[in-house]
N, C-alpha and C positions, 0 to 999 in steps of 0.2 A: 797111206802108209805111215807108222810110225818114226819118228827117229828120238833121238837122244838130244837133250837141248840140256843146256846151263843156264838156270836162271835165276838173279840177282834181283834181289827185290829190296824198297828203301820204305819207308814207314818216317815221314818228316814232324814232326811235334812243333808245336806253336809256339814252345822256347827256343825254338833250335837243334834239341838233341834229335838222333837220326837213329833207328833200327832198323839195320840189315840183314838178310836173309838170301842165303845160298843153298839152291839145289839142282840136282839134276833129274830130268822126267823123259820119262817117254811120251811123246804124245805126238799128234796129227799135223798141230802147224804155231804158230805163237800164238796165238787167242785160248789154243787147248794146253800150251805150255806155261802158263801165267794164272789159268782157271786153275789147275793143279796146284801151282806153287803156291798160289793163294791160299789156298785149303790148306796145305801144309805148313806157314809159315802160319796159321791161323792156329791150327795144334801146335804147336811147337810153343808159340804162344801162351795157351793155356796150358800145357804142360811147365812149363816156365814158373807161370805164373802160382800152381801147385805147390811147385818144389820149398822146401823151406831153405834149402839153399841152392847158390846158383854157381857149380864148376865152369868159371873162364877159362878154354884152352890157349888162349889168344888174345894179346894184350898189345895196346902203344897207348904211350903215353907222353904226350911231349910239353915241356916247361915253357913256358911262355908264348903258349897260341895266343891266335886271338879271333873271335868269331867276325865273321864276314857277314 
């Protein structure tokens, strides 16, 4: 049986910087809900990566971090 899952997915880069990725799937159980999101945050991706420009809806930005 299907259900509705939310999932968060993170893409870690060898400098540090992090790409995250939010959605929700229907699907059978976590292995089919992670298969999914992968595909999609894989479009999203190249879709992204297409565009000649990229609309941030969502922004933080804080002064004086410091990476860990």
């Amino acid at each position: 049986m299907k259900q509705t899952y939310k999932a968060k997915l993170a893409h870690m880069l060898d400098n540090g910087d992090k790409l995250e990725f939010e959605t929700f799937v229907e699907a059978r159980g976590h292995d089919d809900a992670l298969a999914q999101a992968s595909v999609r945050m894989k479009a999203v991706i190249g879709e992204l990566a297409g565009a000649a420009t990229l609309d941030i809806d969502k922004t933080k930005i804080e002064l004086g971090a410091h990476r860990h």
